[in-house]
C-alpha positions in Angstrom: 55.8 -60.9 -26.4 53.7 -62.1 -23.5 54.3 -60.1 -20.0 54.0 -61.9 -17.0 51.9 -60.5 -13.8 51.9 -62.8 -10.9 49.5 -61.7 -8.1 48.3 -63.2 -4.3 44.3 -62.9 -3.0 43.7 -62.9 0.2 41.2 -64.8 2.1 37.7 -63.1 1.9 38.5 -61.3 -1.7 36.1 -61.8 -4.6 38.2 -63.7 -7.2 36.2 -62.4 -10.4 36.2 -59.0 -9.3 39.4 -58.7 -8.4 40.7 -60.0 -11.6 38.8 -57.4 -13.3 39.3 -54.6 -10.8 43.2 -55.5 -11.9 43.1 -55.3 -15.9 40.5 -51.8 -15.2 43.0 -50.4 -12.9 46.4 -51.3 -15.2 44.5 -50.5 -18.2 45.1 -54.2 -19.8 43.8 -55.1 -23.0 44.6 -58.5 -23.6 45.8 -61.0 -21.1 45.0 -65.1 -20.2 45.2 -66.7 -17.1 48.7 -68.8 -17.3 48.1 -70.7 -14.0 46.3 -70.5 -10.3 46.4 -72.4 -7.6 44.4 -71.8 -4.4 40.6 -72.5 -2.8 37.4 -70.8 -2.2 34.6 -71.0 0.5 32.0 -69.8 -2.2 32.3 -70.6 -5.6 29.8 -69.0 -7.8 28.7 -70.5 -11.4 26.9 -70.7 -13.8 26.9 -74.3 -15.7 26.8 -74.8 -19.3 24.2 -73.6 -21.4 22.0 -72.7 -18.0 20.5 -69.3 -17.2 20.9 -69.4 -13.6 23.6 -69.2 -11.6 24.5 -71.8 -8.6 26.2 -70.8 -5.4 28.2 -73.6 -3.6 29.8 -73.8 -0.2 32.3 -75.3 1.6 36.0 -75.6 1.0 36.8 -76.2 -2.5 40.6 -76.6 -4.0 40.9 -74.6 -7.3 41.8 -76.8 -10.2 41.6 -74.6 -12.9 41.1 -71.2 -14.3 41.5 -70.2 -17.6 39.7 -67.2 -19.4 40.6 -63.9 -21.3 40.9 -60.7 -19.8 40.5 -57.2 -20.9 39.2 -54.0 -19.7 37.1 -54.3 -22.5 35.3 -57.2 -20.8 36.7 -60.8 -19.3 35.4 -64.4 -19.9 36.6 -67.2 -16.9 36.2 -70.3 -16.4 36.7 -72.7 -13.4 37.7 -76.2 -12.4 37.3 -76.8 -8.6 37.4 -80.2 -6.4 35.3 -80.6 -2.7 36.7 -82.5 0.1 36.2 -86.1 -1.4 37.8 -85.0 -4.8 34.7 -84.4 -6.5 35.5 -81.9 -9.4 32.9 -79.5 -11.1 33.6 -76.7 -13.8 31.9 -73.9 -15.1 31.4 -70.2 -15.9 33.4 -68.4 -12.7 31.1 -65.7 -11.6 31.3 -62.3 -9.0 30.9 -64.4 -5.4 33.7 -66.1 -5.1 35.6 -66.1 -2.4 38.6 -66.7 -1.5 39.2 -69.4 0.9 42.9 -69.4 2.3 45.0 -68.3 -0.9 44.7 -67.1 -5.0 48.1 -67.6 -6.3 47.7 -66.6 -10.0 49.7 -65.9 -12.8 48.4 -63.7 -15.9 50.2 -63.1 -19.5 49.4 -60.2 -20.8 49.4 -60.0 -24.7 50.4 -56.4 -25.8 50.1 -57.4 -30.1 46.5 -57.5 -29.6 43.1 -56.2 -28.0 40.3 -58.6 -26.8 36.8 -56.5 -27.2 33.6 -57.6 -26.8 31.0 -57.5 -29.3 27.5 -59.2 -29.8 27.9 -62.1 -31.9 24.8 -62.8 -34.3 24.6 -66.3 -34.4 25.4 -66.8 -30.4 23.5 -64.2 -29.4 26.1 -63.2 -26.9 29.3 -60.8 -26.1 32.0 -63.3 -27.9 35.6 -62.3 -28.4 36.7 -60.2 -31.1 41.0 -59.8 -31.6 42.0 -57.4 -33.2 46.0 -56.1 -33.7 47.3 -53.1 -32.2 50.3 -50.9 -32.8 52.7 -50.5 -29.4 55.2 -48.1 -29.7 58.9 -48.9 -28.5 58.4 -47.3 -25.0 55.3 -49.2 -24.1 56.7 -52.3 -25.4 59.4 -52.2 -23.2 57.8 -50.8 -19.8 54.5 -52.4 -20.5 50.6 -50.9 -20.7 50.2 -47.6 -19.6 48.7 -47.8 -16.1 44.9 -46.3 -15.6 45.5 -43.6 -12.5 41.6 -43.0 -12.2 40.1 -44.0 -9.2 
């Protein structure tokens, strides 16, 4: 059963970290990005197979984001168009900013956890799934909500 979150940033907010800050503070394990629509002033990436990051500026309309979530760790990724249309995508990064608006809608997947473990043959933190037992309650009022601050 996928639970639906839909949430508003404001202009100024980091988009990354606030996605994170909200599966840390609501103790989410597994969720995907469903759909988001809004634009950033600083978009912050890092490009395909590239070590570096790039920072871009200006006003940019978000075309995409997808990625996995977790408190475990997250993976994004984002599509975004400049003023003539031109369209870039990559690794979403901590520096984006919100521009005027972050309208986004997350699933959250309570069957499963999303961890994070170091994949041999990549060399990296890749996704590992595994299945999780929910008892009745939580399946019916959701994850248990972290009260840590």
């Amino acid at each position: 059963m996928l639970q639906p979150i839909a949430l508003r940033l404001q202009p100024g907010q980091d988009l990354k970290l606030e996605l994170d800050r909200l599966v840390a503070t609501r103790n989410i394990d597994a969720a995907c990005i469903l759909t988001c629509v809004g634009s950033l002033t600083t978009a912050v990436l890092r490009y395909a197979n590239e070590e570096k990051a790039v920072q871009l500026t200006g006003h940019f309309e978000i075309i995409s984001l997808t990625g996995t979530l977790s408190k475990h760790g997250s993976h994004y990724h984002i599509a975004i168009a400049d003023g003539r249309g031109q369209t870039t995508g990559a690794h979403l990064l901590g520096g984006s900013k919100i521009y005027t608006t972050a309208e986004i809608v997350i699933g959250i997947l309570r069957e499963v956890n999303f961890l994070r473990t170091l994949d041999r043959q990549t060399g990296y933190p890749e996704l590992a799934i595994t299945q999780r037992t929910i008892s009745d309650k939580e399946y019916k009022n959701g994850p248990a909500r972290n009260t840590e601050k």
